[in-house]
BANUPA-807887 format. One record per residue (C-alpha): residue number from 1; x, y, z. Coordinates in nm, 3 decimals. Layout:
<pts>
PT     i         x         y         z
PT   NUM         X         Y         Z
...
</pts>
This chain:
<pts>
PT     i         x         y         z
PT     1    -2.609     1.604    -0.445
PT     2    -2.730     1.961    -0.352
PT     3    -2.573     2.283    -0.541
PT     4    -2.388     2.349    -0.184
PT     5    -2.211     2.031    -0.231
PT     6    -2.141     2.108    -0.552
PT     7    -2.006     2.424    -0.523
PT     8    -1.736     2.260    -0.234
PT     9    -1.663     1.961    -0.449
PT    10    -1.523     2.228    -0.747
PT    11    -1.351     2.429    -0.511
PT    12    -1.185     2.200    -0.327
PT    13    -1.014     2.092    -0.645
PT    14    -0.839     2.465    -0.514
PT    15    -0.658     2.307    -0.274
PT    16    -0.293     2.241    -0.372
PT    17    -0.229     1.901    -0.375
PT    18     0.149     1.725    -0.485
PT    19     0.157     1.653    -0.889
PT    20    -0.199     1.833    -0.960
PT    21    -0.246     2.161    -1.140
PT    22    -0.570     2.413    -1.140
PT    23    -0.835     2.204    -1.323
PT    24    -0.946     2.373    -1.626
PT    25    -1.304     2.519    -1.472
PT    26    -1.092     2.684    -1.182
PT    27    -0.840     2.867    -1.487
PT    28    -1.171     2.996    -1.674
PT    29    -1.322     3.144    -1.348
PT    30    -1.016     3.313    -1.271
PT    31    -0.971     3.454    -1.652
PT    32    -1.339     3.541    -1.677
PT    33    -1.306     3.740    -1.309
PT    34    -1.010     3.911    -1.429
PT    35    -1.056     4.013    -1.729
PT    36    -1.362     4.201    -1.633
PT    37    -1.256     4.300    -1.311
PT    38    -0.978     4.465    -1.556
PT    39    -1.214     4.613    -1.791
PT    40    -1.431     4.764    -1.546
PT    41    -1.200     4.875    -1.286
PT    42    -0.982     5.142    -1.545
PT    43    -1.241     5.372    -1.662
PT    44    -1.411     5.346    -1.300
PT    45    -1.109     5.486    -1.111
PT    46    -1.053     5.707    -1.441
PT    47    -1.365     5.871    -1.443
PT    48    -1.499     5.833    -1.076
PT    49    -1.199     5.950    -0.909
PT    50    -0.977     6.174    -1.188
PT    51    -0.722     5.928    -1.168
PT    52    -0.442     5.994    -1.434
PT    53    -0.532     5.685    -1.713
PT    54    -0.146     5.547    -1.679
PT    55    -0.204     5.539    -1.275
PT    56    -0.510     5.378    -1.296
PT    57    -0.338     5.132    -1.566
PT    58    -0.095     5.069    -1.343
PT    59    -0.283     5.015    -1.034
PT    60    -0.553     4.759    -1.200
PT    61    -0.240     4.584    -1.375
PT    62    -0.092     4.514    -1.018
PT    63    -0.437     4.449    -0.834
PT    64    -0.578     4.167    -1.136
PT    65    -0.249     4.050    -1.186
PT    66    -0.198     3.980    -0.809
PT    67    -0.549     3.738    -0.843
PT    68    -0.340     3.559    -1.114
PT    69    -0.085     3.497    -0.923
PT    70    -0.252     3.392    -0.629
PT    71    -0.348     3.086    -0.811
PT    72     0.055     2.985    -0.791
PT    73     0.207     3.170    -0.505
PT    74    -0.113     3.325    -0.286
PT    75     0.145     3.443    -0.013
PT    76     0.315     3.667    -0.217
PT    77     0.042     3.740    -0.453
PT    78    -0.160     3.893    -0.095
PT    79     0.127     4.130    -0.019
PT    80     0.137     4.275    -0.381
PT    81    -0.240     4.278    -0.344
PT    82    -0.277     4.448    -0.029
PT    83    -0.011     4.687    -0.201
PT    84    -0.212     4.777    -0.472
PT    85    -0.521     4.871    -0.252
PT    86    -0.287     5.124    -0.049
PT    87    -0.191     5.275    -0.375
PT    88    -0.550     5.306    -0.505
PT    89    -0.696     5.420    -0.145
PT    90    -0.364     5.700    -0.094
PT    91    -0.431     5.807    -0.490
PT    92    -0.831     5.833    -0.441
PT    93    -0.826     5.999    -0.128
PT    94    -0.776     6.376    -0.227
PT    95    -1.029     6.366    -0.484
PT    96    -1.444     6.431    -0.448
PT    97    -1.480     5.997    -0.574
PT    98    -1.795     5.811    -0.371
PT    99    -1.721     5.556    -0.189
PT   100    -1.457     5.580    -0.012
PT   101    -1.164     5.418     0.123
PT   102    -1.278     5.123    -0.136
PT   103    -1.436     5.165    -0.471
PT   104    -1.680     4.833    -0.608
PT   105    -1.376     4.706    -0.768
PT   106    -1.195     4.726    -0.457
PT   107    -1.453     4.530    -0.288
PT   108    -1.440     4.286    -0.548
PT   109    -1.083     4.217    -0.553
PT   110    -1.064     4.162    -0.220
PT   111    -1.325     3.951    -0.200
PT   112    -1.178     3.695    -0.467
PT   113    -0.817     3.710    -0.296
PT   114    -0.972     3.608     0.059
PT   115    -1.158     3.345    -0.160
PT   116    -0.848     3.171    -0.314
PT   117    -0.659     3.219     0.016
PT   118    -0.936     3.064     0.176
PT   119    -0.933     2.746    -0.013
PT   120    -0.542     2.749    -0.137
PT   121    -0.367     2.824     0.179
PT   122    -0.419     2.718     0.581
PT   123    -0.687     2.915     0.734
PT   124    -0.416     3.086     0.948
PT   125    -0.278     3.302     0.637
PT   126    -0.661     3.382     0.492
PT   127    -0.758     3.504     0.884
PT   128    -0.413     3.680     0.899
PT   129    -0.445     3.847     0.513
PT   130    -0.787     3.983     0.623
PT   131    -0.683     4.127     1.001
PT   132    -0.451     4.283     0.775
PT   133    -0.637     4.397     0.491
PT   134    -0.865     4.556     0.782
PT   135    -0.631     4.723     0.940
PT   136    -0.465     4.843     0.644
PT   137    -0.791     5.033     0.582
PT   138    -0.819     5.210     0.896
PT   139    -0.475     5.324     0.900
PT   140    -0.527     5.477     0.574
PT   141    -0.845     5.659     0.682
PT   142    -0.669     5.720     1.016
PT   143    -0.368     5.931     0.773
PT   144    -0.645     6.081     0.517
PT   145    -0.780     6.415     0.747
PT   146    -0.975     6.528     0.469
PT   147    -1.171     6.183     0.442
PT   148    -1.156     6.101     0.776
PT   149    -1.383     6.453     0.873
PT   150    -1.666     6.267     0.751
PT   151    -1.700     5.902     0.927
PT   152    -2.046     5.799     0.762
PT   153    -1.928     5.805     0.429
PT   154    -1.597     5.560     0.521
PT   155    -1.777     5.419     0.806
PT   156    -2.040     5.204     0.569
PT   157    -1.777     5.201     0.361
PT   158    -1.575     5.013     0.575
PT   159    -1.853     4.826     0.734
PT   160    -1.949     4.650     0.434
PT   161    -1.607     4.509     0.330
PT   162    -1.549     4.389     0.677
PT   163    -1.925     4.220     0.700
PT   164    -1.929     4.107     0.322
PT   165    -1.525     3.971     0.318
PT   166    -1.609     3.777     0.695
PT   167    -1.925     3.593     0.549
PT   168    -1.680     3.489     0.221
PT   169    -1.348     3.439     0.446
PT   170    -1.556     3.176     0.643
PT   171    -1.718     2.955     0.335
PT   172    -1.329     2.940     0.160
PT   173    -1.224     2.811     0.521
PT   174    -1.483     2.575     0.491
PT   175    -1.449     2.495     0.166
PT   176    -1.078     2.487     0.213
PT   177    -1.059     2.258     0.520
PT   178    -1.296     1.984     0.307
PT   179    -1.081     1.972     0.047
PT   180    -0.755     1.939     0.263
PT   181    -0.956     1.673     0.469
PT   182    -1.031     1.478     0.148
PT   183    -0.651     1.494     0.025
PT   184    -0.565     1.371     0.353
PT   185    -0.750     1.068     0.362
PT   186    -0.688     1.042    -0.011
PT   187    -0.297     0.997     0.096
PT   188    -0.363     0.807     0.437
PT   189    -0.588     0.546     0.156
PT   190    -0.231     0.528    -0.102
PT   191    -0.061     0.431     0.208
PT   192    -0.237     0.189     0.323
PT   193    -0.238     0.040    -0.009
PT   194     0.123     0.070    -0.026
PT   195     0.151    -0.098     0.296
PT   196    -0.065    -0.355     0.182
PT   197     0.069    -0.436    -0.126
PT   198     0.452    -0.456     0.011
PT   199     0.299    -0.738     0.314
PT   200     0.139    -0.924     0.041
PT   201     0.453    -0.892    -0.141
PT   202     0.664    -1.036     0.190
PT   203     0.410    -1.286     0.229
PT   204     0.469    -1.421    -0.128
PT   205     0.845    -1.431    -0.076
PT   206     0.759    -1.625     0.219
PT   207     0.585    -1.859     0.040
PT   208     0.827    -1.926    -0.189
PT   209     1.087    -1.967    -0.002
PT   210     0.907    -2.208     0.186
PT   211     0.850    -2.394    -0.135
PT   212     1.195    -2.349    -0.240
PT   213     1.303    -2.490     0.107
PT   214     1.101    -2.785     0.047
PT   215     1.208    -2.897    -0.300
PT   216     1.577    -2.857    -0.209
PT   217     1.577    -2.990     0.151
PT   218     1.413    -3.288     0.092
PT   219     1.509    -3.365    -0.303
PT   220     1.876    -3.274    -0.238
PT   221     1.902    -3.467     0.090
PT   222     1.794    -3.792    -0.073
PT   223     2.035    -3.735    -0.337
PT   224     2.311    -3.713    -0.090
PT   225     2.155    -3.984     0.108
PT   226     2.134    -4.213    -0.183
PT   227     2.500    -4.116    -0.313
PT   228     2.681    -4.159     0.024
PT   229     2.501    -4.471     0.132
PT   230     2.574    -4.632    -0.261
PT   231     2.916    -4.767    -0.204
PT   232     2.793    -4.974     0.137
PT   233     2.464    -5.078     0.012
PT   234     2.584    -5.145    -0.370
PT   235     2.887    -5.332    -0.277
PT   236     2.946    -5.678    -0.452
PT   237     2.585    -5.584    -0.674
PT   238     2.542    -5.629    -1.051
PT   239     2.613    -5.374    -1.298
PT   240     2.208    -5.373    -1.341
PT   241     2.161    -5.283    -0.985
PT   242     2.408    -5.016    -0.992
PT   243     2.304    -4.848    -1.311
PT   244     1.879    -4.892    -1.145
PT   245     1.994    -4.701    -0.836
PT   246     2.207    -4.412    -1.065
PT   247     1.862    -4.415    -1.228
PT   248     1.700    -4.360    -0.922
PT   249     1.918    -4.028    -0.794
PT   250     1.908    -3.901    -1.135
PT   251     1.530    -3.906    -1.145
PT   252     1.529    -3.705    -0.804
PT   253     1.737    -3.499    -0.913
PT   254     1.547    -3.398    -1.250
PT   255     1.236    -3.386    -1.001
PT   256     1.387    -3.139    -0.793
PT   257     1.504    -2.931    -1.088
PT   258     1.161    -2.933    -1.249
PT   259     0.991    -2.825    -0.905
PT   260     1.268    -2.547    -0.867
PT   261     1.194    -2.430    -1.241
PT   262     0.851    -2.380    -1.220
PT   263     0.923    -2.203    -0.895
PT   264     1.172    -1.965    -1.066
PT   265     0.900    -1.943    -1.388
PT   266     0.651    -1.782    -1.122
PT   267     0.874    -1.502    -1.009
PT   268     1.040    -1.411    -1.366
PT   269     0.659    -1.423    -1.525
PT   270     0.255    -1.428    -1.438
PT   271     0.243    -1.673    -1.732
PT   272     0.470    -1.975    -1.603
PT   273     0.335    -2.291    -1.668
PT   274     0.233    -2.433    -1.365
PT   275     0.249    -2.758    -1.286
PT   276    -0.011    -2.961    -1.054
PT   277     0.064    -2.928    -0.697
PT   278     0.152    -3.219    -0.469
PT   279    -0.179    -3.387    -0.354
PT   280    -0.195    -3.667    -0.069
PT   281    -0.219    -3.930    -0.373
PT   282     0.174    -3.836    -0.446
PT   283     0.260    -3.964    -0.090
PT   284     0.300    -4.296    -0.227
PT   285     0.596    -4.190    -0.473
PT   286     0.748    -3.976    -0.177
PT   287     0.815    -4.282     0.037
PT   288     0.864    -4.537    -0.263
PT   289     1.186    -4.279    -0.290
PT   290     1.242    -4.243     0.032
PT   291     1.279    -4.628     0.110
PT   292     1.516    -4.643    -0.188
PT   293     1.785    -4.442     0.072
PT   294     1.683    -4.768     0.272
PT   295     1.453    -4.550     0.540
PT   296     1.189    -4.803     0.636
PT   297     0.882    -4.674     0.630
PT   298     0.506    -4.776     0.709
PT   299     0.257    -4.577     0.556
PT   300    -0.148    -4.522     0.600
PT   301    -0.398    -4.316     0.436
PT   302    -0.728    -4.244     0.486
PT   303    -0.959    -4.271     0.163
PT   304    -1.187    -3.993     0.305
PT   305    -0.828    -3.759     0.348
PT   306    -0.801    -3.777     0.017
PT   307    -1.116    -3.611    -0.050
PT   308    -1.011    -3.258     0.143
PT   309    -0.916    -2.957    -0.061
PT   310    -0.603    -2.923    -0.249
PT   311    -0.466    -2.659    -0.031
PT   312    -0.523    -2.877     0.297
PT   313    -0.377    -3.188     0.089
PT   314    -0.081    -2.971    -0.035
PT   315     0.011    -2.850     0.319
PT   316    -0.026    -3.252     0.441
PT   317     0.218    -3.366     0.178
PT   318     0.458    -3.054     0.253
PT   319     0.451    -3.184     0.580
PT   320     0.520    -3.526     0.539
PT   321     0.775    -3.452     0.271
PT   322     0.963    -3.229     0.558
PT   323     0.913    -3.451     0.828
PT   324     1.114    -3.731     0.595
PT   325     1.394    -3.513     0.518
PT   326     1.456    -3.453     0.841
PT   327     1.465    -3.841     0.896
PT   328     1.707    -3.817     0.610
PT   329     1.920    -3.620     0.751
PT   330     1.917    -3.679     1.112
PT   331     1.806    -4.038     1.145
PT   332     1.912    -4.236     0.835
PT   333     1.808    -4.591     0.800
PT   334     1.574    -4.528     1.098
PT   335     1.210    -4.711     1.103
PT   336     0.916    -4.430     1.037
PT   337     0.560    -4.432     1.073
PT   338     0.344    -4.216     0.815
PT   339    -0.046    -4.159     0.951
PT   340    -0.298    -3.914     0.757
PT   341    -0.639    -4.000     0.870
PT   342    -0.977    -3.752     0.872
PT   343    -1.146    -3.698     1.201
PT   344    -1.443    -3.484     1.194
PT   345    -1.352    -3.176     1.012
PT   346    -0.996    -3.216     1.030
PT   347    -0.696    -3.378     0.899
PT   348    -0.456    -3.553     1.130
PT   349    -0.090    -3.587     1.003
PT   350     0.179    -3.756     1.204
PT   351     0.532    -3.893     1.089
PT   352     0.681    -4.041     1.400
PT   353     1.016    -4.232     1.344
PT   354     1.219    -4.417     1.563
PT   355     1.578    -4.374     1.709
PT   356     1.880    -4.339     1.488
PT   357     2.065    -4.629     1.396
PT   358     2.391    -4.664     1.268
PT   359     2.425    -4.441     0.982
PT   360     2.572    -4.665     0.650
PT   361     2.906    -4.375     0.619
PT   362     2.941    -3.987     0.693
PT   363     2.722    -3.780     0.882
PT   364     2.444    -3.637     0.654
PT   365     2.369    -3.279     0.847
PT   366     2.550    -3.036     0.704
PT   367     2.557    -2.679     0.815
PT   368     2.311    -2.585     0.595
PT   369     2.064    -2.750     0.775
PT   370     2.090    -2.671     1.139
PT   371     1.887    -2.363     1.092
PT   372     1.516    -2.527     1.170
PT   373     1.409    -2.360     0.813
PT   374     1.155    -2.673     0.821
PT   375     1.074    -2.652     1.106
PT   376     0.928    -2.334     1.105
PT   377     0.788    -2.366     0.794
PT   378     0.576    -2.666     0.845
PT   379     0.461    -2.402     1.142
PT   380     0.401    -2.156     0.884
PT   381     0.175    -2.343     0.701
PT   382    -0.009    -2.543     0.965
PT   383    -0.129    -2.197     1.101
PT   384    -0.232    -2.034     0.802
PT   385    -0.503    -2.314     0.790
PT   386    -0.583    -2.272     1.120
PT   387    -0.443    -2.543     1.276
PT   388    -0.186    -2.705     1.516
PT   389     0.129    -2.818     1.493
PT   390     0.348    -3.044     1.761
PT   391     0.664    -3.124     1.707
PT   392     0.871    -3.316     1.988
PT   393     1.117    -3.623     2.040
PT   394     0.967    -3.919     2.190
PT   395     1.010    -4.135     2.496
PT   396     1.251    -4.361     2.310
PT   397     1.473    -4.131     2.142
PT   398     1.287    -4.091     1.836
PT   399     1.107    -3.784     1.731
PT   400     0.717    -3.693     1.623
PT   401     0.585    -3.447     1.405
PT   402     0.198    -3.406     1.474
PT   403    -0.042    -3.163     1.297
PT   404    -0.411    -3.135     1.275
PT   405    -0.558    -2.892     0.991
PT   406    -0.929    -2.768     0.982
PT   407    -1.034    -2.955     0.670
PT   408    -1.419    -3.016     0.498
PT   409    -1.428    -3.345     0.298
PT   410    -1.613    -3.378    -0.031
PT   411    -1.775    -3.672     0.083
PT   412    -1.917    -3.827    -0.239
PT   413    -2.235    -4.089    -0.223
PT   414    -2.169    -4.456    -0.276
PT   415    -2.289    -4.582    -0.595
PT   416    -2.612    -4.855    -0.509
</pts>
């Protein structure tokens, strides 16, 4: 990095930004400047010009002090500035002092208020403080007849603040502008973050509601399945029978408490146990249940599906579990087909079940689930994997759910 770059990268740590404060370097340049500025400009104006020592007190007080308060409020702190210069030029002008309208500390001051205007404030109120500052000058000279008989001493006078001040007015501007440019795309980077962080935090509500959906839907509907079919199906059975199939909605019931724990664990902590997921293995307890609510079902798995990743194997069995809720629910006791099978590099799922049949008491549906929550979220998931997902009734009155997921099987060698 050159000195140049340096130089910019320290003073655009000028530029105002919300919750920062003048970095320590910046309060050390502006003390050291002052302070001599201060020491010098007193007996200068004192001696130089015969300047009473309390005026000349006064007017340095007001000119360094205005510096020190340009650091806070550079508006106000170029009026009393600018303020202070007409005092000094109006006190100075009656008396034999070289040069004239503005002594070296005059020069000086000015210079370091057009600097921290320059890289505090928009380049509007630097421009407009030195336009003013110029024309402050020449109305004083214009008002001073004694000073203004000789136009070669307050001519280079003039000349050089005007030449020196544009040359320093320009680098704060640019110095100015680069630092406002970096706090701009320093806030433009927060909020994209921000805007980041709250989708990801949207998408990971999604996601668990999708899980939540899944547990309860499908654990809660075999319950009720199970319960409301028990008085047809268990009618005239042994007490052995009846206490196996109490057995049987209790343990889906603890299953779908344990599921909805874990899920609860994840959003009260970042250190929930978790448990395994669902793999395409697990299909075989998800229809043994399912068959207990006497849904007949035919399944078939392909050994090489089993050997696709745990996300794609996840989303299969999310699938299939929804797809047999919704048999559940709106075709009880109806005859399903499970198929997962690999085909190239993807995984084919279909659940296709046939018409309703007379359901053994009250209607399952309830309210709660006419909202195609499952629907959707089978959708959800499908396409976050890439794939495709169809569902449709059939010809015969039944109803399909097809999907097809990119997938990339671990395809392991045969042992000789």
């Amino acid at each position: 990095m050159t000195g140049a770059e340096n130089v910019a990268d320290h003073a655009s740590e000028l530029v105002p930004r919300p919750g920062r404060t003048l970095p320590f370097w910046a309060w050390c340049v502006v003390a050291l400047f002052v302070t001599g500025l201060y020491t010098v400009t007193v007996p200068l104006t004192s001696a130089v010009y015969q300047l009473d020592l309390a005026v000349a007190f006064a007017i340095a007080t007001v000119q360094c002090g205005s510096l020190v308060l340009a650091v806070f409020r550079a508006r106000t702190a170029a009026v009393v500035h600018l303020a202070s210069i007409a005092a000094l030029v109006t006190a100075t002008r009656d008396t034999a002092g070289e040069p004239w309208p503005l002594p070296v500390t005059g020069l000086l001051s000015l210079g370091a208020l057009i600097v921290l205007l320059g890289v505090r404030e928009r380049w509007t109120v630097s421009m407009s403080t030195w336009w003013a500052s110029v024309a402050l000058l020449v109305v004083l000279i214009v008002t001073s007849p004694q000073r203004y008989a000789d136009p070669d001493q307050w001519g280079t006078n003039l000349t050089i603040y005007a030449s020196y001040t544009a040359t320093v007015l320009a680098a704060a501007i640019a110095v100015g502008q680069r630092g406002r440019i970096r706090a701009d795309l320093a806030a433009a980077r927060r909020d994209v973050e921000l805007e980041q962080a709250q989708r990801l935090h949207v998408e990971e509500r999604a996601r668990i509601a999708r899980e939540l959906h899944d547990v309860v839907a499908h654990s809660m509907s075999l319950v009720h399945m199970q319960a409301m079919s028990a008085p047809i199906r268990l009618k005239g059975a042994s007490t052995s029978t009846v206490n196996d199939e109490f057995q049987d909605i209790a343990r889906s019931a603890r299953n779908a408490l344990a599921e909805m724990r874990q899920l609860l664990g994840i959003l009260r902590s970042d250190d929930a146990d978790l448990l395994p997921q669902p793999q395409l293995a697990d299909i075989d307890d998800l229809v043994t249940a399912v068959s207990r609510a006497e849904v007949p079902i035919r399944a078939s798995i392909d050994a090489v599906a089993a050997k696709a990743s745990p996300l794609v194997q996840l989303t299969a069995y999310r699938i299939v579990q929804e797809a047999l809720s919704n048999v559940i629910r709106h075709a009880p006791t109806a005859a399903t087909d499970v198929s997962i099978n690999a085909d190239g590099a993807a995984l084919h799922v279909s659940v296709r079940n046939d018409p309703p049949t007379a359901r053994p008491g009250p209607p399952v549906v309830s309210s709660a689930d006419q909202g195609g929550q499952g629907l959707r979220g089978m959708r959800e998931r499908v396409t976050a994997l890439g794939g495709r997902l169809t569902t449709r009734p059939t010809d015969d009155g039944g109803f399909l759910v097809d999907a097809t997921i990119p997938a990339a099987f671990d395809h392991q060698p045969e042992n000789p």
